[in-house]
C-alpha positions as CSV (number, residue, x, y, z in Angstrom):
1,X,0.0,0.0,0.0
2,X,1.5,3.3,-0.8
3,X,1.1,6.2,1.3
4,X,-1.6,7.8,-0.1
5,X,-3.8,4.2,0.1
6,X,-2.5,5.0,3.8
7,X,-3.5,8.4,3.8
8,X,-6.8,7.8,3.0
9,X,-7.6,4.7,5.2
10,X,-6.5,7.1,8.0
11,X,-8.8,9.9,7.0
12,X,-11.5,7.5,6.4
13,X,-10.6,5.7,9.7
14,X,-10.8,9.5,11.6
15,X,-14.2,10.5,9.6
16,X,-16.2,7.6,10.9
17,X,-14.8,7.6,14.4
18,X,-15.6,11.1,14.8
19,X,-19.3,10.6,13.3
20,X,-19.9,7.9,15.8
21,X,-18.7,9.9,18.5
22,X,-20.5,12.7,17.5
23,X,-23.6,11.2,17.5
24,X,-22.8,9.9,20.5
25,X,-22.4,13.0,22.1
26,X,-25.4,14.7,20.9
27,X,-27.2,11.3,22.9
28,X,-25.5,11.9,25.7
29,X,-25.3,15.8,25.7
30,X,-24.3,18.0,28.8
31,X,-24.6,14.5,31.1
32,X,-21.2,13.8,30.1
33,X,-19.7,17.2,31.3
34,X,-19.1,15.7,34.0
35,X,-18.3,11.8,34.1
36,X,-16.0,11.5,30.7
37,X,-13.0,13.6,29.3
38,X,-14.2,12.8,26.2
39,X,-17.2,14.9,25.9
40,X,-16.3,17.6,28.8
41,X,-17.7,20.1,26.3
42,X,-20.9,18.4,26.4
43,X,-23.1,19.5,23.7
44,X,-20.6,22.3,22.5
45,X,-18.6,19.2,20.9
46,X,-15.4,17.6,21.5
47,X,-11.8,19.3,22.8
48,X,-8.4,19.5,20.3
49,X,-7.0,17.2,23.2
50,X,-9.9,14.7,22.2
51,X,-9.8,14.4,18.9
52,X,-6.1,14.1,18.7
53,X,-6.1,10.8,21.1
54,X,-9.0,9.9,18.2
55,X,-6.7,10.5,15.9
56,X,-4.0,8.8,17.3
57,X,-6.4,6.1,17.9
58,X,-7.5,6.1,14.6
59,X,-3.7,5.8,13.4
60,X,-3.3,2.6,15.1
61,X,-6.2,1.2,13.5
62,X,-5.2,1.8,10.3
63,X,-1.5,0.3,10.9
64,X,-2.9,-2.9,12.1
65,X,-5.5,-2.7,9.1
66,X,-2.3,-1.8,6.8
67,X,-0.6,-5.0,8.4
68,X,-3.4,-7.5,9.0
69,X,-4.9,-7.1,5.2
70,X,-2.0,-5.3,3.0
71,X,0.8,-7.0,3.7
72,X,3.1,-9.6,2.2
73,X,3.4,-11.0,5.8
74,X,-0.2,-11.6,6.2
75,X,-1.3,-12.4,2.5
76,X,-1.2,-15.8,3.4
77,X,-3.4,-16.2,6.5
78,X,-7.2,-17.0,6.4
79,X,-9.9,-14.3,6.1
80,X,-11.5,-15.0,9.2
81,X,-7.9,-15.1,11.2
82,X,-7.1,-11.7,9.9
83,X,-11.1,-10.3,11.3
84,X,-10.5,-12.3,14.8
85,X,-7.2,-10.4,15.1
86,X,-8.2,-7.5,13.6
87,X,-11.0,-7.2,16.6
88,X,-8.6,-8.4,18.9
89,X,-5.9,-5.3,18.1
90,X,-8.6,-2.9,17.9
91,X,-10.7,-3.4,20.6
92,X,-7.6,-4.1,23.3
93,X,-6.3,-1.0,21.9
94,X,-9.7,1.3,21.9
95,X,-10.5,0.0,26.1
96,X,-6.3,0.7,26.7
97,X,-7.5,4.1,25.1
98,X,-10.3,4.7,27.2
99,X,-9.1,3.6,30.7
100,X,-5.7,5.9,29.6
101,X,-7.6,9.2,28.8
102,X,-10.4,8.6,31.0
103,X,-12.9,8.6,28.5
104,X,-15.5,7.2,30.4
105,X,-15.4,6.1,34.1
106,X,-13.6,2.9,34.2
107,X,-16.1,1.7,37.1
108,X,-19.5,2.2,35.5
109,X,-20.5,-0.9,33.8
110,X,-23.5,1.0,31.6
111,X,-20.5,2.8,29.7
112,X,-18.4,-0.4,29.2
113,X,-22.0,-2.1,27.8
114,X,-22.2,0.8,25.4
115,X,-18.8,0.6,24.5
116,X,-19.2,-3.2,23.9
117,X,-22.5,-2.4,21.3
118,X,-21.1,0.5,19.4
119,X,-17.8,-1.3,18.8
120,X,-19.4,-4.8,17.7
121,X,-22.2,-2.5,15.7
122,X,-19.0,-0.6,13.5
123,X,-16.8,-4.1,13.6
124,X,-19.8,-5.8,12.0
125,X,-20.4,-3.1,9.7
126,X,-16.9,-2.2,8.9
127,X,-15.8,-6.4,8.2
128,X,-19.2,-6.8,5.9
129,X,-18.1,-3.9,3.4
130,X,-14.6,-5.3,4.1
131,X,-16.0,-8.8,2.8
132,X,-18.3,-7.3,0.3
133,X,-15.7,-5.3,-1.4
134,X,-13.4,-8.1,-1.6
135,X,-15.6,-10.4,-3.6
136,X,-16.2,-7.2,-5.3
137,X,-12.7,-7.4,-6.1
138,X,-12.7,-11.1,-7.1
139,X,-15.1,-11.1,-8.9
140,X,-13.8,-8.3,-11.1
141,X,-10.2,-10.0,-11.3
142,X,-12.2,-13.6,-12.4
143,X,-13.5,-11.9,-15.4
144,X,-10.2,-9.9,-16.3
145,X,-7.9,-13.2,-16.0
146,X,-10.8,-15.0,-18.5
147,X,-10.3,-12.4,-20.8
148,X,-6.7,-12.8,-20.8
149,X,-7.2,-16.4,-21.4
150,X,-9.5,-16.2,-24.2
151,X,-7.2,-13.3,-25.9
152,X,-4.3,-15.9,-25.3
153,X,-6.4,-18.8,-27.0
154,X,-6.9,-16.5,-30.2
């Protein structure tokens, strides 16, 4: 992958995050002033500070994407090995993310059950475009490499 494949997995990687978060702000509105660093704006939106740890965040994803499906190193593995990794990496990564900057409370269960929806709501999501895009893909290459057959056979 060169780095403006990179480039735009990260921006694309940063968009939806700060969508879902958004959303989830204006759900949750001025209650969170007060229980998550994340929204301490409240309805006024997120802080610099914020969405820099979702970019970084967002970063990290897209290295272990760049890694798990884009590399030689990987090529070889299973689909369904690369997805149970892939969830691994990213959801250790997003709780060692929250618990670090405090984005919720690490003691109220409610905000680790929302967490726990919203992320397997985007993983589902995010792996069926993933899945759909690659038969896409197939598909598409199938019918190229017959042409070149038949072309070959003439």
């Amino acid at each position: 992958m060169n780095r403006q494949t990179f480039f735009s997995r990260l921006c694309m990687n940063f968009t939806m995050s700060m969508i879902a978060i958004s959303i989830l702000g204006s759900l949750i509105g001025d209650m969170g002033k007060n229980i998550s660093a994340l929204f301490l704006l409240g309805t006024q939106g997120l802080t610099f500070v914020s969405m820099g740890e979702i970019m970084l965040l967002s970063m990290m994803i897209t290295c272990f994407d760049q890694f798990l499906f884009h590399s030689t190193y990987m090529q070889k593995h299973r689909f369904l090995i690369k997805v149970v990794r892939m969830f691994l990496l990213s959801g250790i990564t997003t709780a060692l993310f929250i618990l670090g900057f405090q984005w919720f409370p690490s003691d109220v269960i409610e905000a680790w059950f929302g967490f726990v929806i919203c992320f397997l709501i985007c993983f589902v999501m995010t792996v069926g475009i993933l899945y759909g895009k690659t038969k896409h893909d197939e598909k598409k290459y199938n019918a190229h490499l017959k042409d070149a057959q038949r072309k070959d056979v003439l």
